[in-house]
C-alpha positions as CSV (number, residue, x, y, z in Angstrom):
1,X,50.6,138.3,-63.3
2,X,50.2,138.9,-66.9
3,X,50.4,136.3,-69.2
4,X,52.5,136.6,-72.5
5,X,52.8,134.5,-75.8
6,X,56.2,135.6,-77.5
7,X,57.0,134.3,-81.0
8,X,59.7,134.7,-82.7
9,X,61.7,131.8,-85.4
10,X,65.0,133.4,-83.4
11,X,66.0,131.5,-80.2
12,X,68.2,134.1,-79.3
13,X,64.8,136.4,-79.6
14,X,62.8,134.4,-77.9
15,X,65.1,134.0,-74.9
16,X,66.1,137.8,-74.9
17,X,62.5,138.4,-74.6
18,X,61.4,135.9,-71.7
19,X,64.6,137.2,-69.7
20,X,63.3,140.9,-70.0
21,X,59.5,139.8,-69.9
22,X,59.6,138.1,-67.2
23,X,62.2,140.3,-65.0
24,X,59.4,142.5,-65.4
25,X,56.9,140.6,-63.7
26,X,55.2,138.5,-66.4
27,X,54.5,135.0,-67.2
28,X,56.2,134.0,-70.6
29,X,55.1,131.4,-73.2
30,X,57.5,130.6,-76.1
31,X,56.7,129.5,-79.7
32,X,58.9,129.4,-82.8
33,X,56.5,129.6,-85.3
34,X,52.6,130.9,-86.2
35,X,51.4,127.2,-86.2
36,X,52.9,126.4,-82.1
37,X,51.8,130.1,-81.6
38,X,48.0,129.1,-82.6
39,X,48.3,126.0,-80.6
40,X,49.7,127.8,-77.5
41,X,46.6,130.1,-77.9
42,X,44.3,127.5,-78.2
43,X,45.3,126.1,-74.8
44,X,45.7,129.0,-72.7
45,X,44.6,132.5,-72.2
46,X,47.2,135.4,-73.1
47,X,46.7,139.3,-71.8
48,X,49.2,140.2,-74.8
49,X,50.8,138.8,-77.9
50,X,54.3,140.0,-78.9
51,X,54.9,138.1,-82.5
52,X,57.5,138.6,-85.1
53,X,56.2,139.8,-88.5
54,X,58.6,137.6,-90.5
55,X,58.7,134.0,-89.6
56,X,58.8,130.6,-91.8
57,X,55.2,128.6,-92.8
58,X,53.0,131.4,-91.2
59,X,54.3,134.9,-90.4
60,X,53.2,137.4,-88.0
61,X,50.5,139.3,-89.5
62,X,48.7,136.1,-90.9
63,X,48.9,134.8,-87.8
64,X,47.3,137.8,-86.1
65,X,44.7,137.2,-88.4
66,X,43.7,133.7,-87.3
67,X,43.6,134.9,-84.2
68,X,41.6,137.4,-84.6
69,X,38.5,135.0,-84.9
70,X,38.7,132.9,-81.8
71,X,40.6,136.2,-79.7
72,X,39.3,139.1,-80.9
73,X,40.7,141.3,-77.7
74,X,43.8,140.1,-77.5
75,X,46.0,142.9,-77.4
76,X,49.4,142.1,-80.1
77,X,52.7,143.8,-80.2
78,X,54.5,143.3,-83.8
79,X,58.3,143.3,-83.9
80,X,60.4,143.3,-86.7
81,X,63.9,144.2,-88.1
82,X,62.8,143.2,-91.8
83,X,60.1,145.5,-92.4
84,X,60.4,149.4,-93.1
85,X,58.8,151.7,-90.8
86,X,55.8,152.6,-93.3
87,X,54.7,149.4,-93.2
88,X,55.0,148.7,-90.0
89,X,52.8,151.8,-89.5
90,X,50.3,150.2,-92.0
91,X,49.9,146.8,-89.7
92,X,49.2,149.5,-86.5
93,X,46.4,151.5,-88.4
94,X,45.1,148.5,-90.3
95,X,41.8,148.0,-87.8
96,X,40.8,144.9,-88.8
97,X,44.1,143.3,-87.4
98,X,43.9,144.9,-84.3
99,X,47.8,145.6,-83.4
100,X,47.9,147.9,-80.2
101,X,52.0,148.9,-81.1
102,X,54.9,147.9,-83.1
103,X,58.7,147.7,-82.0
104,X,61.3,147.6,-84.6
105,X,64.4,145.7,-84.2
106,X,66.9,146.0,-82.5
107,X,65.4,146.8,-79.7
108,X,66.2,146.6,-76.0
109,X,65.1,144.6,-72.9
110,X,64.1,147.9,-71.3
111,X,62.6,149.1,-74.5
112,X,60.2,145.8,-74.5
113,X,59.6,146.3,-71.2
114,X,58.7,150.2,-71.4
115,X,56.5,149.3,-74.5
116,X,54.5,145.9,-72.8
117,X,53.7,147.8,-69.9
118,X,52.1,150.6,-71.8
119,X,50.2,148.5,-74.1
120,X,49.0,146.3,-70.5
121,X,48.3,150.0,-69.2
C-alpha cells in the first residue's frame, strides 16, 4: 500500500484529500505546514508527496527543496489555486526540484486520484 504525505494549511484540503487518497487504496499522512511536513519525512518513508505551493512559514516549493537533500527520489505532486499555470509549469520543468506533476485547484477527488496513480505508475 503506498504511502502518502499530504500538506496543505487547509483542513478542508487536507481532509478532501485523505478521503479520496485513501478510497483509493493509500495510506495518508497529514501535515499543515512545511515544518510538520519535514518532520513527518524525517520519521517515515513516503512513495509520493502531494504539497501545496502556498502555505504559511515555509511553502511548497521550499520545502521540496529541503527535501530534496535527505529524499532525493521522492516523487512530489504540487497543487495550487494561487499560482498561474506558467509558473506552475516552471516548478515541473525546474530539474533540480524534481516535481513529477502539478494539479491546479480546484480540483476533484477523482482528478487526485487519476493524477497519483499515474505519477505511482
Amino acid at each position: 500500500m503506498p504511502k502518502i504525505l499530504v500538506v496543505d494549511d487547509n483542513a478542508m484540503m487536507r481532509t478532501v484529500m485523505r478521503s479520496a487518497l485513501e478510497r483509493a487504496g493509500h495510506k495518508v499522512v497529514l501535515a499543515d505546514n512545511g515544518e510538520k511536513a519535514l518532520k513527518a519525512a524525517a520519521g517515515e518513508t513516503f512513495d509520493l508527496m502531494v504539497t501545496d505551493v502556498q502555505m504559511p512559514r515555509m511553502g511548497g516549493v521550499e520545502l521540496v527543496r529541503a527535501l530534496r537533500k535527505s529524499l532525493p527520489d521522492l516523487k512530489v505532486l504540487v497543487i495550487s489555486g494561487a499560482v498561474d499555470e506558467g509558473q506552475m509549469h516552471g516548478y515541473a520543468s525546474d530539474k533540480s526540484l524534481g516535481i513529477s506533476a502539478t494539479l491546479e485547484k480546484p480540483f476533484t477527488a477523482d482528478k487526485l486520484a487519476s493524477k497519483v496513480a499515474e505519477i505511482l505508475g
